[in-house]
SEKEDREN-127089 format. One record per residue: residue number from 1; z, y, x of N, C-alpha, C in turn. Coordinates in Angstrom, 3 decimals, decimal comma. Layout:
N
nr: NUM	n.z: Z	n.y: Y	n.x: X	ca.z: Z	ca.y: Y	ca.x: X	c.z: Z	c.y: Y	c.x: X
...
END
This chain:
58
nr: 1	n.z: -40,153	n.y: 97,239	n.x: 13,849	ca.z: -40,576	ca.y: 96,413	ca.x: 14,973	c.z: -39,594	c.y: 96,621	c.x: 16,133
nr: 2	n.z: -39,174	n.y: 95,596	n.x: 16,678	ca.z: -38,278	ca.y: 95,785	ca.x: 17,913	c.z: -38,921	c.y: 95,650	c.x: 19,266
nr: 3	n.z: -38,575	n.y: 96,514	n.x: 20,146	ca.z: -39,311	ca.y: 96,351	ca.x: 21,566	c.z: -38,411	c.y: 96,102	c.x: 22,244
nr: 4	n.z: -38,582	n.y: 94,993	n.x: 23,246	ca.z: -37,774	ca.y: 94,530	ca.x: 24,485	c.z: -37,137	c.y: 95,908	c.x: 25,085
nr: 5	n.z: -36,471	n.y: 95,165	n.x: 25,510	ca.z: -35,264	ca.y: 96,756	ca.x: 25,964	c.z: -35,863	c.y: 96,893	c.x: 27,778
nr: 6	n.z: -35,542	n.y: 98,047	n.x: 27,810	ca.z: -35,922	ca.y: 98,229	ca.x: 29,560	c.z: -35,130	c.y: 97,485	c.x: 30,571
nr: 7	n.z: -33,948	n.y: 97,520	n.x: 30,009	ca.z: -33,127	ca.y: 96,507	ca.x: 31,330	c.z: -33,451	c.y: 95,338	c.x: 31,603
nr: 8	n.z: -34,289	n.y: 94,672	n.x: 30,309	ca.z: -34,474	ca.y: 93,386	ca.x: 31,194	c.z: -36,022	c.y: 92,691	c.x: 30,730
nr: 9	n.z: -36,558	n.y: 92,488	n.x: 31,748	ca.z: -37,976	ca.y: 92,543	ca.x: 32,347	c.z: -38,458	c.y: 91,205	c.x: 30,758
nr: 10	n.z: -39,434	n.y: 91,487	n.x: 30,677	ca.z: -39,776	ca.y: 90,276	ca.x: 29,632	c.z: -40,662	c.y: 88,948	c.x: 30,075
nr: 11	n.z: -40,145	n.y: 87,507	n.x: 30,004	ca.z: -40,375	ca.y: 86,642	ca.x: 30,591	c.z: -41,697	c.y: 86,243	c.x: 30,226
nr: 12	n.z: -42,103	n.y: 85,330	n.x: 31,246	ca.z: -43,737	ca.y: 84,887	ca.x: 31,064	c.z: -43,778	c.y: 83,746	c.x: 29,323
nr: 13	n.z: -45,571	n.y: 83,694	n.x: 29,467	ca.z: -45,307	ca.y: 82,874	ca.x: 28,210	c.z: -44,937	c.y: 81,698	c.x: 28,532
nr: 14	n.z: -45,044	n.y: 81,291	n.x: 29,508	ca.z: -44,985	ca.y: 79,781	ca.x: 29,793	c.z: -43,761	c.y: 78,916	c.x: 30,381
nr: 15	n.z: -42,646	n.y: 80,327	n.x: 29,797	ca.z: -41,127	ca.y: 79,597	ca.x: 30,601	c.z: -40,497	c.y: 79,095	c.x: 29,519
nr: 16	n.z: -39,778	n.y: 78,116	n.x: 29,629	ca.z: -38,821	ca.y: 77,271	ca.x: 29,311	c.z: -38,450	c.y: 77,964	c.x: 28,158
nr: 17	n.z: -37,876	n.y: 78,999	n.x: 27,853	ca.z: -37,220	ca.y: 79,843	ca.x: 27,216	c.z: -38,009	c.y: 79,954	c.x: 25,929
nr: 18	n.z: -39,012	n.y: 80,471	n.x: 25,992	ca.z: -40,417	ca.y: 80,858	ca.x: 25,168	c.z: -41,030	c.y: 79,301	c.x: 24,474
nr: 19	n.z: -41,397	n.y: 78,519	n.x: 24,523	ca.z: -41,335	ca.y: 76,934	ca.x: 24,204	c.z: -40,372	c.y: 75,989	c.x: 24,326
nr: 20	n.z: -39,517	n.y: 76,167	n.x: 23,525	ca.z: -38,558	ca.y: 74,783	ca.x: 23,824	c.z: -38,715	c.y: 74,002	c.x: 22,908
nr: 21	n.z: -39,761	n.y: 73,592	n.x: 22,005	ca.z: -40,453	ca.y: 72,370	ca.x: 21,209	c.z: -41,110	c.y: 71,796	c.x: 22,502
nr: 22	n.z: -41,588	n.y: 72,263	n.x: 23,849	ca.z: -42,929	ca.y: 71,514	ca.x: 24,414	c.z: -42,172	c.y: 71,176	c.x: 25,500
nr: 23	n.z: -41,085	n.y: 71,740	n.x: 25,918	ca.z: -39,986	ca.y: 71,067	ca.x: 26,243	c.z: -39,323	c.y: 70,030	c.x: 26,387
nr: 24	n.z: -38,765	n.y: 70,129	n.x: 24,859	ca.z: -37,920	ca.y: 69,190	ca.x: 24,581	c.z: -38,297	c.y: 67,901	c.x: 24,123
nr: 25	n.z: -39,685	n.y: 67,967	n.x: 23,823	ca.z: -40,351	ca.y: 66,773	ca.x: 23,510	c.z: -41,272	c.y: 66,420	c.x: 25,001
nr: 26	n.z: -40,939	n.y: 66,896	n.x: 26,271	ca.z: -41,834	ca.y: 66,278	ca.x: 27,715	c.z: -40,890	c.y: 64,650	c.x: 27,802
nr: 27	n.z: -39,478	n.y: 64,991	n.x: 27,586	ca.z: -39,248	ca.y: 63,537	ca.x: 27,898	c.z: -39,562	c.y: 62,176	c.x: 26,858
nr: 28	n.z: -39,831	n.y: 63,004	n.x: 25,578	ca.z: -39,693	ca.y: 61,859	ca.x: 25,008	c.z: -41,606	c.y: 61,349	c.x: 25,405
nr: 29	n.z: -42,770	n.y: 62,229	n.x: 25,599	ca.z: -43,669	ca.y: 61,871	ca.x: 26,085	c.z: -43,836	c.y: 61,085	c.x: 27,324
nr: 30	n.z: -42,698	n.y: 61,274	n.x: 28,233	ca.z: -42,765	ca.y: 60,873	ca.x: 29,304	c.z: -42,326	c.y: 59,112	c.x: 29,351
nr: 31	n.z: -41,620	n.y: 58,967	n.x: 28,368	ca.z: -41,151	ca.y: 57,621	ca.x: 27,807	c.z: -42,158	c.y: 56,824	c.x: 27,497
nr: 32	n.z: -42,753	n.y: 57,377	n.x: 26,160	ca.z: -43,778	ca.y: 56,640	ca.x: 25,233	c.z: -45,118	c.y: 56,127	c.x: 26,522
nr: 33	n.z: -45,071	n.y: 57,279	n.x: 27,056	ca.z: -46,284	ca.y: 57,147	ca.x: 28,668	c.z: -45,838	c.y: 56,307	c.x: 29,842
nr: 34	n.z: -44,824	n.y: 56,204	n.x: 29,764	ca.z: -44,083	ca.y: 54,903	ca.x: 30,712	c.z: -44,341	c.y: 53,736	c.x: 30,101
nr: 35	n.z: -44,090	n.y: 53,245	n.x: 28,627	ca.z: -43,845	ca.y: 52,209	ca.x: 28,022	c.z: -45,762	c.y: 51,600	c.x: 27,195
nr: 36	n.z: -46,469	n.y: 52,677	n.x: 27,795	ca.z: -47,661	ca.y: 52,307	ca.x: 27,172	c.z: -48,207	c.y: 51,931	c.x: 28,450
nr: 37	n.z: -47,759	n.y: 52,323	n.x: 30,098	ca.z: -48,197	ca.y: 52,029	ca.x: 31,303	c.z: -47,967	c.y: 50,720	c.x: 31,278
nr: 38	n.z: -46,841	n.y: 50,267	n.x: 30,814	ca.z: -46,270	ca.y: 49,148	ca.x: 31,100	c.z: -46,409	c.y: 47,857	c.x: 30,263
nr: 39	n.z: -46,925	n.y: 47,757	n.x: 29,144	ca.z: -47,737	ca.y: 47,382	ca.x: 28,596	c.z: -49,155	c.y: 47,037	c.x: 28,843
nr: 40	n.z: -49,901	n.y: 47,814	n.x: 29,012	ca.z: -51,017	ca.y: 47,713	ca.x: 29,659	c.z: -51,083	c.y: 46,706	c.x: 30,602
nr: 41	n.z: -50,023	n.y: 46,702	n.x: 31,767	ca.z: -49,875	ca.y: 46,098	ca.x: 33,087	c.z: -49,710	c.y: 44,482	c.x: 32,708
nr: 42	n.z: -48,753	n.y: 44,729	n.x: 31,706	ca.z: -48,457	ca.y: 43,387	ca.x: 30,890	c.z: -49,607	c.y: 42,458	c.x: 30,315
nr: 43	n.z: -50,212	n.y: 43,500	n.x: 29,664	ca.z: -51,725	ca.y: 42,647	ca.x: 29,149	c.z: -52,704	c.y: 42,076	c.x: 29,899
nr: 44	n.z: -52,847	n.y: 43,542	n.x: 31,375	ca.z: -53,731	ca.y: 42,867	ca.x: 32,212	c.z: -53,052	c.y: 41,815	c.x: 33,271
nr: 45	n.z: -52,103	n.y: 41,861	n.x: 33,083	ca.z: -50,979	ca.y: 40,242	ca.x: 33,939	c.z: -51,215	c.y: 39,451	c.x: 33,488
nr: 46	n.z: -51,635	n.y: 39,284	n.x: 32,314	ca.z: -51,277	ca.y: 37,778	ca.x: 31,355	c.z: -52,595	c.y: 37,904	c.x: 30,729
nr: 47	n.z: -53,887	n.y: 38,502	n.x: 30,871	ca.z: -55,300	ca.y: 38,256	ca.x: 30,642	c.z: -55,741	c.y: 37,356	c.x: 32,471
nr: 48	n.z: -55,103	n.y: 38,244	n.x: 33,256	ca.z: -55,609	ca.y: 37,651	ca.x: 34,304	c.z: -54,707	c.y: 36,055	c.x: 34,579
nr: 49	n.z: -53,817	n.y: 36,020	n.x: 34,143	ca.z: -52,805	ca.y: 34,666	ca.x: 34,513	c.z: -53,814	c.y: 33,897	c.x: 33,387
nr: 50	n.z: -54,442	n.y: 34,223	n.x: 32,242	ca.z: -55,320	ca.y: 33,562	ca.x: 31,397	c.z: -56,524	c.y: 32,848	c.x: 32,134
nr: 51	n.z: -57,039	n.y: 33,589	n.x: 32,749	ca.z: -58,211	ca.y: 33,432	ca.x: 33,580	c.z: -57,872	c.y: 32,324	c.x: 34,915
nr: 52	n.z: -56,653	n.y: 32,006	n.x: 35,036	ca.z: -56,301	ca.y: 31,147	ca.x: 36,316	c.z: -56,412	c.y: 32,176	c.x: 37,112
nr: 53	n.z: -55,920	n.y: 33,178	n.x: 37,541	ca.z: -55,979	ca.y: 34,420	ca.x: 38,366	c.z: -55,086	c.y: 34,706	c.x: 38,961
nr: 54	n.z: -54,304	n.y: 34,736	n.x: 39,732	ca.z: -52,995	ca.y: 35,524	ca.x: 40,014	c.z: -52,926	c.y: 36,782	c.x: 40,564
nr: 55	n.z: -52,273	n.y: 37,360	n.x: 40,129	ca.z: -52,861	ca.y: 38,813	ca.x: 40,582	c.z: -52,555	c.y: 39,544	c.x: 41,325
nr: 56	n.z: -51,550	n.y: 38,876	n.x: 42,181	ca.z: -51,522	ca.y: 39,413	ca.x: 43,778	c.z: -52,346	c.y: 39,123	c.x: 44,964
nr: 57	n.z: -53,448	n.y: 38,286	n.x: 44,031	ca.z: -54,409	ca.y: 37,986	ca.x: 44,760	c.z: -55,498	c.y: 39,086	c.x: 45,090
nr: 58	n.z: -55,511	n.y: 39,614	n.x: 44,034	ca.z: -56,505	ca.y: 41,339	ca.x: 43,981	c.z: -55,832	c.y: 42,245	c.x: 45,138
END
């Protein structure tokens, strides 16, 4: 079994270093969560333009 050495302090669980799967996959979440916002916006634009609505009227 190996133990961290004394010179250098051992990092938290939750840094960068220690997860870089949850990481490296924030942007691609951050995408898919942009592009499902935007969508949405799309549907409710063009349900309400359905309705005779315009929706800068809200």
């Amino acid at each position: 079994m190996s133990r961290p050495r004394a010179d250098r302090p051992t990092r938290p669980l939750n840094s960068i270093e220690s997860n870089p799967i949850i990481y490296s996959s924030l942007p691609v979440n951050l995408i898919s969560l942009v592009i499902s916002i935007h969508s949405l916006l799309w549907k409710a634009y063009y349900f309400l333009n359905g309705q005779g609505i315009a929706p800068w009227t809200i």
